[in-house]
N, C-alpha and C positions, 0 to 999 in steps of 0.2 A: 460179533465180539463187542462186548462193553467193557470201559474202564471206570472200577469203584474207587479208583482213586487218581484222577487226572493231577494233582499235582504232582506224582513221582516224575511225569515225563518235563520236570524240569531238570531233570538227573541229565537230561543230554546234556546241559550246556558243559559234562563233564569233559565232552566231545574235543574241547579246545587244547586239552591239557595233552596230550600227546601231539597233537598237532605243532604246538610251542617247543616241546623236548625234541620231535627229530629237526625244528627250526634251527634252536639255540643250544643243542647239542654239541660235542664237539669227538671226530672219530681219532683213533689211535693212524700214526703216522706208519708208514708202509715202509720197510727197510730194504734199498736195494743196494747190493754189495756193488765199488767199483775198485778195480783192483790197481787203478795207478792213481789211488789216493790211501793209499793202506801207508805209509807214513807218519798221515797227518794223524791229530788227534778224534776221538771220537766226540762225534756232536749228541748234545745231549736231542733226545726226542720232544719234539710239543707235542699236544693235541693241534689239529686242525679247525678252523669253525668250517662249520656248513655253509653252504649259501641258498644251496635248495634241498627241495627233501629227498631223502633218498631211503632207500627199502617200503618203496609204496605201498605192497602189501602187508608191510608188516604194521603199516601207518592202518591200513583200512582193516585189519584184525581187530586190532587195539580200540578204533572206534565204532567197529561193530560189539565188541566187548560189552562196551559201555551205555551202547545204545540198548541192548537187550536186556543190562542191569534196569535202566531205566524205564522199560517196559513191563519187567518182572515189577517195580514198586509201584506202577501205577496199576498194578490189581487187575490183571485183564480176565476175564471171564467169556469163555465161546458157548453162547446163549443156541445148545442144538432144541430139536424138537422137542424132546424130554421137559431139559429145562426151562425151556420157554411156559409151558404147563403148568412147569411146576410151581415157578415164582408168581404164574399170573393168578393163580390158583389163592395166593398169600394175601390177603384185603388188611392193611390195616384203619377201620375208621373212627373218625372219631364225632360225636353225634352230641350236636348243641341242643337243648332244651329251652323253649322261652316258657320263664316263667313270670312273664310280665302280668299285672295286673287284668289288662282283658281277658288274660286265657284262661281266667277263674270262671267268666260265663259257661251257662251249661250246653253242650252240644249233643247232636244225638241223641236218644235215648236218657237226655236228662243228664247226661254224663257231666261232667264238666271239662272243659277243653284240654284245661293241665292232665288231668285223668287221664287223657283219650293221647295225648303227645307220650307223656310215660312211659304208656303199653306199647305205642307203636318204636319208640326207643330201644323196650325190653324184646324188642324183637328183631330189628336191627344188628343191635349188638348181639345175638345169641346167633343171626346169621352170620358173623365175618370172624374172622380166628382171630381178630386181635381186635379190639374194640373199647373207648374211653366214651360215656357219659357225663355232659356238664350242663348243669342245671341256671340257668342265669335268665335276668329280668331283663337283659341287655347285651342282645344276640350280636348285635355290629361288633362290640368293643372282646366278645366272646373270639369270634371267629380266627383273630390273632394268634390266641394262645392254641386253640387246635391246629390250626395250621405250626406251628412250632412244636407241635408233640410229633404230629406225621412226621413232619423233616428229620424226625430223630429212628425214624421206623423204613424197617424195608418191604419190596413188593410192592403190589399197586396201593395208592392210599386215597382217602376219599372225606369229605367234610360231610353231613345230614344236619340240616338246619330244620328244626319241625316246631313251627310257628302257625299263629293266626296270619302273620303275613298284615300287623297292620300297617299302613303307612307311617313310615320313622323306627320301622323293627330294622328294617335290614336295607342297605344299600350299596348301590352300584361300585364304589369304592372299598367299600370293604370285600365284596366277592374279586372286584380285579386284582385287588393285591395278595390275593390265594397266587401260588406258583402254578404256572399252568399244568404241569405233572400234577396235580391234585383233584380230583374230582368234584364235584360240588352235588349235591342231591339237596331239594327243597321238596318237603313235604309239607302242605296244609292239612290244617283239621281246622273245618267251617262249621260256622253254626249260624243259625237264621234267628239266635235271641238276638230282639231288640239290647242295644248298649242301656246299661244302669245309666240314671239318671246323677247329674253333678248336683250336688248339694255342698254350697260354699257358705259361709261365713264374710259377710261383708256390713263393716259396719253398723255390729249388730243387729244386723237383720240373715234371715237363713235365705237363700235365695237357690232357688230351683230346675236345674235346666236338662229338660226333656227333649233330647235329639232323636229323631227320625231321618233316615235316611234313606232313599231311593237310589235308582242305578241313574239318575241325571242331576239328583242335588241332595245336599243336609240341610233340614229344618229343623232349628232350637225354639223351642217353646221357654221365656223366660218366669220364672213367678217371684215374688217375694214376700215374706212374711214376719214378726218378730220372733226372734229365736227363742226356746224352747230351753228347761235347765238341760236339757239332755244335749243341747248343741251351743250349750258352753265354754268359752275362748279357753285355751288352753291354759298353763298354769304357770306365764312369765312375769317376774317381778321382776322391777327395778328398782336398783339400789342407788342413789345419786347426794348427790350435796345438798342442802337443801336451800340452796337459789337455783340449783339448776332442776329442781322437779317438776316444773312446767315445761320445760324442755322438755323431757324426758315424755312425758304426757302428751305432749303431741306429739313426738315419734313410735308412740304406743298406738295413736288415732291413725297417722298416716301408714303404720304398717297395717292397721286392719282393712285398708281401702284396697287391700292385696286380696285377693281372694283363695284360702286354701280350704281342702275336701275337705268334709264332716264326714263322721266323728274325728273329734281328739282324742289322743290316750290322757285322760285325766288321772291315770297312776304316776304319772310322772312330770316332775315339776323341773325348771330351768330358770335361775337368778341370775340377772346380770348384773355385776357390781362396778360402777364407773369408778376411775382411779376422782378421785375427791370424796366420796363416800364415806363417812364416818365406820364403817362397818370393812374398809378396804384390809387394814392391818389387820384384827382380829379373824379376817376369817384366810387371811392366806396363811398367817399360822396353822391354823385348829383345822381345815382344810384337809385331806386326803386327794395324794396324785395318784390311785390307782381309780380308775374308770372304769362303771359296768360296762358289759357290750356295747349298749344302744347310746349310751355317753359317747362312746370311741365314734361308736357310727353317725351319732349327731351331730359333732364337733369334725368328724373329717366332710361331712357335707354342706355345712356351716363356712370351712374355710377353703370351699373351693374357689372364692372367689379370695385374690390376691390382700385386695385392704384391708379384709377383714382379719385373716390371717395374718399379716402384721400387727396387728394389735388387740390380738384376744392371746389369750393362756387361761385352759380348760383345770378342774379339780372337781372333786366330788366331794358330797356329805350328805347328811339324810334329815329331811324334814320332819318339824314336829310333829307331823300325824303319819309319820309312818313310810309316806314317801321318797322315792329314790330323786334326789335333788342334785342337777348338775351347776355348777358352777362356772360362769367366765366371765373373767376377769379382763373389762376392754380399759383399754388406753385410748379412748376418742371423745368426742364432745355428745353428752347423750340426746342434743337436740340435732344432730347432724344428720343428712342421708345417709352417712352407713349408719348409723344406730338405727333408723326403719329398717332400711336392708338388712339388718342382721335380724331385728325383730321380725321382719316378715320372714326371711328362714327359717326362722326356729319353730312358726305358725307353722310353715308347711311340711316340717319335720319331724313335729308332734302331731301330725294329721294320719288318721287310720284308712281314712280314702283313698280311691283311688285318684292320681295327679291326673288335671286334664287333658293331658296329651295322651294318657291311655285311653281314652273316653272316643278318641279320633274314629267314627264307624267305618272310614273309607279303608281296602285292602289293595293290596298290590294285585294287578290285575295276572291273572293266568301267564299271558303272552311275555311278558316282563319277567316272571320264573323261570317260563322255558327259557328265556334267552339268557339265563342268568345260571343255567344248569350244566357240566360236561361230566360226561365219563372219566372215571380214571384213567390215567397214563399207563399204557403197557410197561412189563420194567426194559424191555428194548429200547425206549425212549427214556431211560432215568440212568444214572449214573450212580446212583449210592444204592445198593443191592448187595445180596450176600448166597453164595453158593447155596440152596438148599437142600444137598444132596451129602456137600464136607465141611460146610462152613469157612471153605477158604475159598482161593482163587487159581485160576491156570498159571499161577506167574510161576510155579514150579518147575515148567518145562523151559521158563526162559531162562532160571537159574540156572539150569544144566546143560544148555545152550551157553552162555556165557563161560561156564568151567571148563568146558571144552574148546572153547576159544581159547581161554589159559593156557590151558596145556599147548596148541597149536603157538600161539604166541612165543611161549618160551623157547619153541624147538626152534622157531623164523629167528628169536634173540642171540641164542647162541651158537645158529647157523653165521648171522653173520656178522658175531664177534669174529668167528673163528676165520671170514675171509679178510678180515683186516678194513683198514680204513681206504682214505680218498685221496691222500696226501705222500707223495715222493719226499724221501729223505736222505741223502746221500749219507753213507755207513763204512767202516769197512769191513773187509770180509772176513 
């Protein structure tokens, strides 16, 4: 027997409320005739109060009544062999995809990894009678909202995480905070391509780094060289006062000692205009606040960091050769460390590389999967399930169980109205 809905059995505390009425009750007064008082006047009748209970049984009706209401609402379900089959039978999964930067390398047959996770997804889900596919570059922060879709689903339910598994895809924290009724499945798809080589941008020069890794260490081979027009800084101007444009120009210098991937997208350009800038009023007029996609997407990862987000406000317009030109508009000093910091974001934002944290060759080792892996929870161990045979539950039989108490109740009620009370009243006859 399971209950799909354990909070009905807070319906017993109804258990009290009878218990208090034959307490504070009060019974009708007993009239016995005496006949050498038949002169006097007649006494009017009180109730009595109670002091203890009295008609025990009719007390334990009343709170078995109430107790099998309260197990009718708590949705009981009697899990026979049938339906033990039948629910375990029900998978609902839902299957993460990393589509992180590494898994663009070719695996297999030349394939490329994203390639090879896909197919093994489309097949996955074509196995389980209920199945959700989510695609993301960033499996940890993924794994939340799948486990919140199962919670909303019945039968056994299970998460499929199908990654390269590189180190910083997926962590221990994130798999613990799955409910343990949840299953967990890790799939890898490995490939033995050497990691693409990092090619940064650092103060004007293109700078090279070839990692090689073995099963005991990673070796970076470093180079450097003058950059190239093809590996040309991205396309930020800044907009400033003009005593503070040497400010400005060293924070232009000090954000390229940051190192972000090459290529940039050189279709798209980003102005930053400091509040003193001759150009401040005229362009938040003539300015447009509707944002292309990659606007949105640049400006929310821009302002992930608190300071700068206090003092930026984002618009768009379009440059004169054609280009999609975002605008932000900072409130800070353009020689300051957040103006690098902002300007080195916005390098790394317009970068078409991959960031060098995907670049990491090292994988989560096998043993650390397994232990990181369980079977779905049978639904004998789950609590929110659903008949799959009525779509309802056995509380029906409690209900009629209760109605029949009813009935027995009322006959105990007006049995003993009908003997009277607990109280002697002298009468006359």
């Amino acid at each position: 027997m399971i209950w799909q809905n354990p909070w009905g059995w807070a319906g017993l505390a109804a258990i009290a409320i009878p218990i208090l009425l034959h307490l504070l009750g009060r019974g009708p007064a007993r009239v016995q005739p005496f006949p050498t008082l038949r002169f006097l006047d007649i006494a009017r009748l009180t109730p009595t109060r109670r002091t203890r209970i009295h008609d025990v049984l009719l007390l334990l009706v009343r709170a078995s009544m109430l107790a099998l209401v309260a197990a009718a609402l708590a949705a009981p379900l009697l899990l026979t062999r049938h339906r033990q089959a039948a629910l375990d039978a029900v998978l609902a999964r839902a299957i993460v995809v990393d589509t992180s930067a590494s898994m663009r390398r070719p695996g297999d047959g030349a394939i490329p990894l994203i390639t090879m996770a896909r197919q093994r997804a489309a097949a996955l889900a074509a196995a389980a009678p209920l199945a959700t596919i989510v695609e993301t570059a960033e499996p940890t922060r993924a794994v939340r909202g799948a486990a919140a879709w199962l919670a909303t689903q019945t039968g056994r339910r299970e998460i499929v995480i199908i990654s390269d598994f590189q180190v910083g895809a997926l962590d221990s924290a994130s798999v613990a905070a799955v409910t343990s009724d949840i299953g967990v499945q890790l799939v890898r798809v490995a490939t033995s391509a050497p990691i693409a080589p990092l090619r940064t941008r650092v103060n004007g020069n293109t700078v090279t780094a070839e990692i090689m890794a073995t099963a005991q260490n990673t070796a970076v081979d470093w180079t450097a060289q003058p950059a190239t027009s093809d590996d040309r800084d991205p396309a930020i101007t800044l907009l400033t006062a003009p005593a503070e444009r040497a400010r400005g120009d060293a924070a232009m210098t000090a954000a390229a000692t940051t190192g972000a991937a090459l290529p940039f997208d050189t279709a798209r350009a980003v102005t930053i205009v400091y509040r003193g800038a001759a150009e401040w009023s005229a362009l938040t007029a003539s300015s447009s606040a509707t944002l292309a996609p990659w606007m949105a997407d640049l400006f929310a990862t821009v302002t992930r960091d608190d300071t700068l987000a206090a003092a930026l406000r984002a618009a768009a317009t379009r440059a004169a050769d054609g280009r999609q030109e975002l605008l932000l508009f900072a409130d800070m000093d353009p020689g300051s460390i957040a103006s690098a910091t902002l300007i080195a974001a916005l390098r790394r934002g317009l970068s078409l590389g991959a960031p060098p944290a995907e670049l990491e060759p090292a994988t989560l080792d096998d043993g650390v999967l397994r232990a990181w892996q369980r079977p779905p929870a049978t639904v004998a161990t789950t609590h929110r399930t659903g008949d799959p045979e009525r779509g309802s539950s056995d509380g029906r039989w409690f209900w009629l169980a209760a109605l029949t108490l009813l009935g027995v109740e009322a006959w105990l009620r007006n049995r003993t109205q009908d003997g009277g009370g607990d109280q002697i009243q002298p009468h006359v006859a």
